[in-house]
DOSEBA-677449 format. One line per 10 residues: for each residue x, y, z of N, C-alpha, C. Coordinates in steps of 0.02 Angstrom, whole numbers, plus 50000, padded with zeros to 5 digits. Atoms other than C-alpha are relative to their C-alpha. Example, Ala and Ser with C-alpha at 12.3 -4.5 7.8 and 13.67 -1.06 7.14 Angstrom:
% DOSEBA-677449
50045:49941:50000:50615:49775:50390:50045:50060:50000 ~ 49958:49941:49997:50684:49947:50357:49961:50055:50037
END
This chain:
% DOSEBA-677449
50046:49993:50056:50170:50379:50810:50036:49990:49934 ~ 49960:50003:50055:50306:50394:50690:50018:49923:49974 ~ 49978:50073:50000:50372:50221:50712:49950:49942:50000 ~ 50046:50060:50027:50204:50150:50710:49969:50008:49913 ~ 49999:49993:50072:50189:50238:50529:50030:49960:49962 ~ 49944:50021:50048:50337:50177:50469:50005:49917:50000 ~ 50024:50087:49986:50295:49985:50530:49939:49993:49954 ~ 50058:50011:50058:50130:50006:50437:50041:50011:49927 ~ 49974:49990:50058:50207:50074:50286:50066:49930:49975 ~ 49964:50055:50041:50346:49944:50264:49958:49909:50017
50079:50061:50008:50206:49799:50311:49984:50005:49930 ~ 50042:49990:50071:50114:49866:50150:50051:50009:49969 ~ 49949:49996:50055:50286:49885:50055:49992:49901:49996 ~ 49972:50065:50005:50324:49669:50091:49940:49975:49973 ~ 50074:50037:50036:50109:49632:50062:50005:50013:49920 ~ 50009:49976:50072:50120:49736:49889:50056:49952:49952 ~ 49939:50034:50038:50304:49643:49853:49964:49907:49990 ~ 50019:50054:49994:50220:49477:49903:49961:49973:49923 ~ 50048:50030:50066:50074:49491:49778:50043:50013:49929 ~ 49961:50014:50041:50196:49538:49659:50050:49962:49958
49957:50068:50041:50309:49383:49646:49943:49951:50027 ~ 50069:50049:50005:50136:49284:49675:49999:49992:49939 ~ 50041:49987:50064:50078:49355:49517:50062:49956:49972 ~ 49940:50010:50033:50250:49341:49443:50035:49923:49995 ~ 49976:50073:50022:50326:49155:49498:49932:49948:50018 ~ 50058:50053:49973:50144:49075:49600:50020:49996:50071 ~ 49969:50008:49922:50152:49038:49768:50048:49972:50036 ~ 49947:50059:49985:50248:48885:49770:50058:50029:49973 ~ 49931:49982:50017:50392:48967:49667:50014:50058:50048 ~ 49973:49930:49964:50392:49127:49770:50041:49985:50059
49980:50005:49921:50499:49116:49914:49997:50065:50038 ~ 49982:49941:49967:50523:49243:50060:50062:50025:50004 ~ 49953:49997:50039:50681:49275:49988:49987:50060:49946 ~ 50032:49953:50042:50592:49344:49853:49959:50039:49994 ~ 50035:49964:49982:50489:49441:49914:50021:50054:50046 ~ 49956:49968:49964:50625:49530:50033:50044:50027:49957 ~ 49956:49957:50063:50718:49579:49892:49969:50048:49940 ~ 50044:49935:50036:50568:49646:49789:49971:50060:50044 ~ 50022:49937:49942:50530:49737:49946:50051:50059:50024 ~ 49909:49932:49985:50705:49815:49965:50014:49995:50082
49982:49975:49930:50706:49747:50156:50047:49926:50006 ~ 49974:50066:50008:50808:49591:50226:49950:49943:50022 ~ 50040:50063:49961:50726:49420:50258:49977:49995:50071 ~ 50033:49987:49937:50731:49446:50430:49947:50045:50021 ~ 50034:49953:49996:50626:49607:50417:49934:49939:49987 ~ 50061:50066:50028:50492:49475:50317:49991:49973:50057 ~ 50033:50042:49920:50487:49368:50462:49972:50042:50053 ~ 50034:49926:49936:50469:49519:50592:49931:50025:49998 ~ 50063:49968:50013:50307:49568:50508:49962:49900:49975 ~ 50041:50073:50027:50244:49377:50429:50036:49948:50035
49969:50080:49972:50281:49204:50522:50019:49939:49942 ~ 49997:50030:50048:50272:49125:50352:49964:50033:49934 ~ 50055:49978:50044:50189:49138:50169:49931:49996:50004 ~ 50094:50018:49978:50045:49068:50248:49957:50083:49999 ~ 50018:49934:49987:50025:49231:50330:49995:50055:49968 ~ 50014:49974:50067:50052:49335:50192:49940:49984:49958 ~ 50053:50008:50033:49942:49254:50101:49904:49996:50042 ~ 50045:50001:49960:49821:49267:50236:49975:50099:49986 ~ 49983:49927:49993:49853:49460:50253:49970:50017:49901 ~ 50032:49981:50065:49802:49468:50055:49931:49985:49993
50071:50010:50022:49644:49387:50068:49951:50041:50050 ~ 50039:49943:49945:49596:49510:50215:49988:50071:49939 ~ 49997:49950:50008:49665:49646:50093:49935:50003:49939 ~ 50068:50008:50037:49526:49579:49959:49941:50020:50025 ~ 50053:49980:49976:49403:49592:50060:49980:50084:50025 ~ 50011:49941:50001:49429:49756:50115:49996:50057:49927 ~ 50027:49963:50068:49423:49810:49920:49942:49965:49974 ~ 50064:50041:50020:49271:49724:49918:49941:50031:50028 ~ 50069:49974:49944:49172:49816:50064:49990:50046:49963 ~ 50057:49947:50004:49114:49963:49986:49968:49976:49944
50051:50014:50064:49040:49873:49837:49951:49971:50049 ~ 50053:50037:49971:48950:49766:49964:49969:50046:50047 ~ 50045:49924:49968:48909:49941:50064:49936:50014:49958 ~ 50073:49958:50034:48825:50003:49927:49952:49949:49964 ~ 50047:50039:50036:48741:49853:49867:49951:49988:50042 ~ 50052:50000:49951:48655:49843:50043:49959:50036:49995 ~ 50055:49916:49955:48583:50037:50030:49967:50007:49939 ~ 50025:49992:50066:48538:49997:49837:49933:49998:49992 ~ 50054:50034:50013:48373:49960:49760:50018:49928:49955 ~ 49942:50045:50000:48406:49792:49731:50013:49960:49956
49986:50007:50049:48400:49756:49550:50048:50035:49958 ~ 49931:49954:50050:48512:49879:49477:50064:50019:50044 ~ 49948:50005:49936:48608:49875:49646:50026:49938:49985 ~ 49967:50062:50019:48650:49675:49592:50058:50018:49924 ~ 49959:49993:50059:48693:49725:49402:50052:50060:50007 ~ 49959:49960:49981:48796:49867:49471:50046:49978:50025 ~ 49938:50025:49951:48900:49763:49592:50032:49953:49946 ~ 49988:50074:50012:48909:49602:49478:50044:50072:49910 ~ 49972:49970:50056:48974:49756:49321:50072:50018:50040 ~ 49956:49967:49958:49099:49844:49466:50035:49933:50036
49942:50050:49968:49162:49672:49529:50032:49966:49942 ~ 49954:50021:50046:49192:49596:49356:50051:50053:49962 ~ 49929:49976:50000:49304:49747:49347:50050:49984:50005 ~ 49949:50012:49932:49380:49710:49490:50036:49949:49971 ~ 49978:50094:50009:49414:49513:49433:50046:50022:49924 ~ 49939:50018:50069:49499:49568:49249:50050:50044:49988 ~ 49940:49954:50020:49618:49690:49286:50064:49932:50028 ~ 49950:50071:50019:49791:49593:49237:50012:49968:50068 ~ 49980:50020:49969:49858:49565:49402:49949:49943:50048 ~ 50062:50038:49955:49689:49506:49489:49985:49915:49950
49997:50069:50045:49673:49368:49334:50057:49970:50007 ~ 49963:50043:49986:49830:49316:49361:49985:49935:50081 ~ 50003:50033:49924:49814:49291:49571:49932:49945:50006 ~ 50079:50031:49981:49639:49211:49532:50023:49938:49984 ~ 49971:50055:50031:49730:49082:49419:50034:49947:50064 ~ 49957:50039:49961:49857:49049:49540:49963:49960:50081 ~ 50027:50022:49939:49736:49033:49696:49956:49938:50001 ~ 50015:50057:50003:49630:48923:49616:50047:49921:50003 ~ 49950:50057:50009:49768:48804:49564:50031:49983:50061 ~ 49987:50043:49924:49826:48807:49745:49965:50001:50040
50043:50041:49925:49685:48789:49843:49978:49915:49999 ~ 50004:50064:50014:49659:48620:49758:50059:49961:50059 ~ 49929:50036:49973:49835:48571:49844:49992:50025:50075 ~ 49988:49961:49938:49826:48690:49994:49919:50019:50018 ~ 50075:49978:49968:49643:48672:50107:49991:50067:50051 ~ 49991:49939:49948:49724:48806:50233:49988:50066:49957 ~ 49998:49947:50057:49733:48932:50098:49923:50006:49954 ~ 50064:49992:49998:49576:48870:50013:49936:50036:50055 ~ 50037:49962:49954:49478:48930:50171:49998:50064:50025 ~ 50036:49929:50003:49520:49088:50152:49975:50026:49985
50033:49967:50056:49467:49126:50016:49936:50004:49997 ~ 50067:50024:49988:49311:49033:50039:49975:50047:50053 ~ 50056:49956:49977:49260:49138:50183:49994:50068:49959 ~ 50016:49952:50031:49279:49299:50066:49935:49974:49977 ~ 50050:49981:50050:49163:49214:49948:49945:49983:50046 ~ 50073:50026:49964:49044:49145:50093:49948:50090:50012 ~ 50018:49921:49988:49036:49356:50148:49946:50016:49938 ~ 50031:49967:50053:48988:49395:49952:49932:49981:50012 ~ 50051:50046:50005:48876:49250:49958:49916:50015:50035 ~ 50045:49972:49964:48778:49327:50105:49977:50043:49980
50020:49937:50027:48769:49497:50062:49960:50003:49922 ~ 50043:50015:50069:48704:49445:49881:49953:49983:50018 ~ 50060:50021:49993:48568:49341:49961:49965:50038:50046 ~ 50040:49960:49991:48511:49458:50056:49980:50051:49971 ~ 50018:49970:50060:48487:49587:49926:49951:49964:49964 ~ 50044:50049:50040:48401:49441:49813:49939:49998:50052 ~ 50061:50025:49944:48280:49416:49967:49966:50078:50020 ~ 50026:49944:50003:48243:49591:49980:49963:50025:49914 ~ 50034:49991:50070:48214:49603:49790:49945:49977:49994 ~ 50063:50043:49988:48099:49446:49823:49929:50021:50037
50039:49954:49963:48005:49546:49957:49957:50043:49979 ~ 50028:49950:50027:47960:49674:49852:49962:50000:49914 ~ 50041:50007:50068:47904:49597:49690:50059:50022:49951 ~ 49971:49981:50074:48053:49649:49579:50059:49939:49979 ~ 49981:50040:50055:48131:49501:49557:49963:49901:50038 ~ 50022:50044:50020:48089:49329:49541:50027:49963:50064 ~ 50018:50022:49920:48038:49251:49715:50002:49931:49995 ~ 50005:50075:50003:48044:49059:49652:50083:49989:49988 ~ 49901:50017:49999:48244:49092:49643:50028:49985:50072 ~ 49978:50006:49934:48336:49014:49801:50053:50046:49999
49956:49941:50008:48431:49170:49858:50089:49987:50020 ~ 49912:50009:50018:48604:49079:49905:50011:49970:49952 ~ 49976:50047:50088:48604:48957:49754:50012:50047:49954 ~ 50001:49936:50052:48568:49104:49650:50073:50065:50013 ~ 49933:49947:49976:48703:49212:49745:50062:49962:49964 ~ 49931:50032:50022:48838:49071:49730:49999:50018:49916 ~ 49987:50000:50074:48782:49049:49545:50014:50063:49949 ~ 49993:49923:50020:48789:49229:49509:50087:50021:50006 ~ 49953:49987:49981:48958:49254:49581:50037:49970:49955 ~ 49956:50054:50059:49046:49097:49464:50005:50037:49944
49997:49980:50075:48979:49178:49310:50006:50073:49993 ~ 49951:49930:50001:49045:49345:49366:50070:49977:49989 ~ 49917:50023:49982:49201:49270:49402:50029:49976:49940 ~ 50008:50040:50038:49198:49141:49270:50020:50046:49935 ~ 50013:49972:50076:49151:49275:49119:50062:50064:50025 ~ 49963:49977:50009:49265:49397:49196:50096:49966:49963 ~ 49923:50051:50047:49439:49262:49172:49991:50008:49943 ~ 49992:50004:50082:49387:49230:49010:50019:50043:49956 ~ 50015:49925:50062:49354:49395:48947:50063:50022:50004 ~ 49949:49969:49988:49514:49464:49023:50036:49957:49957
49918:50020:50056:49625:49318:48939:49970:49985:49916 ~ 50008:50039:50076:49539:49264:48787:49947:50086:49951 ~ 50055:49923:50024:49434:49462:48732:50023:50039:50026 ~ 49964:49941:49926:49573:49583:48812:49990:50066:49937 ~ 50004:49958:50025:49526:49694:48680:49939:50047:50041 ~ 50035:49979:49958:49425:49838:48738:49905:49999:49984 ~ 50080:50041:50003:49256:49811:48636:49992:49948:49995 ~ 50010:50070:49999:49260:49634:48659:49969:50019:50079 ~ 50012:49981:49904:49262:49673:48864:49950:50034:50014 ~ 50062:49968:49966:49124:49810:48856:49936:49939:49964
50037:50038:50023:49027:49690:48733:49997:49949:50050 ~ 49984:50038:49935:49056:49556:48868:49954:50002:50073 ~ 50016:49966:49947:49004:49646:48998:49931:50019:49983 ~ 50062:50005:50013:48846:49693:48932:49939:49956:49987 ~ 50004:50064:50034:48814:49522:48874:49971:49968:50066 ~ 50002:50008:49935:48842:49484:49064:49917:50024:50030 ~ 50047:49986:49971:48719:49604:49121:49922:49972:49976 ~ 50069:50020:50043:48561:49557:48990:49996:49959:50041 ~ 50000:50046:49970:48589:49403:49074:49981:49983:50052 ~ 50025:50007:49911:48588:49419:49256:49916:50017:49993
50087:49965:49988:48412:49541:49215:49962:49951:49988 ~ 50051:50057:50011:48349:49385:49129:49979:49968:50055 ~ 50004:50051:49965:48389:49273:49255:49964:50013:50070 ~ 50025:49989:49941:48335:49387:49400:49936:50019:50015 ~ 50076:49977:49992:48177:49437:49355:49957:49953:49955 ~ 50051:50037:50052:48004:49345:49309:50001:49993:49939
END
């Protein structure tokens, strides 16, 4: 039991070191090298737990998602207009704290280059994608929001300009009433867009 502690725990020491020289050099500069030395273990340890950065970087976009499920928990058990502007306020959190704006930068820029890596990511956002449209289709159901909206177009498009207005805000409005102004700005928005 001990020794399967201590395997978990230095796993999550090399994932945490990983995203750290992500953030820090990008993917392509990071080596596993560098990431064994921000981890405090040797290279070989790195390999013992990851076969490559692939894997690592695989192992991060799992760990996204799992800081992702309870927003999409509670957006299921919501009512499902202030359950959307709740998730889409609590995920553009999520998206502008520094380190997450950085990794967003860098993932975009290499999924262009890298389709294996692109597809991970992509199924996170296919997950959101769902779970948003079904919410939207339950909203539709019930008369509170606007039933002539297609509920994945509307999901995807919802998600971008979370995503989208969070980057911005974080690099170009890192002040703090710029960000709640922002953010509010955000929400007016979605209500427009989601209801008649």
């Amino acid at each position: 039991m001990r020794r399967e502690r201590s395997t978990a725990q230095r796993r999550e020491t090399i994932v945490l070191a990983a995203l750290h020289c992500f953030v820090e050099k990008g993917f392509h500069q990071a080596s596993m090298r560098d990431i064994a030395t921000q981890a405090g273990v040797s290279v070989g340890n790195v390999y013992n737990h990851f076969a490559d950065k692939d894997a690592l970087i695989a192992e991060i976009a799992a760990l996204e998602m799992q800081e992702l499920h309870p927003l999409l928990e509670a957006l299921e058990h919501a009512e499902p207009l202030e359950g959307l502007l709740r998730f889409a306020k609590r995920y553009a959190a999520i998206c502008m704290q520094p380190d997450n704006v950085m990794l967003t930068s860098e993932v975009i820029a290499e999924a262009a280059r890298n389709p294996a890596l692109a597809a991970l990511f992509a199924k996170n956002h296919a997950v959101l994608v769902t779970v948003l449209s079904r919410t939207l289709t339950r909203g539709m159901d019930v008369g509170a929001l606007d039933a002539t909206l297609p509920p994945s177009a509307t999901a995807a498009l919802m998600l971008d300009a979370i995503e989208g207005h969070a980057l911005r805000a974080a690099l170009f409005a890192p002040k703090t009433a710029a960000l709640k102004r922002a953010n509010e700005d955000l929400a007016t928005l979605l209500r427009k867009l989601l209801t008649q």
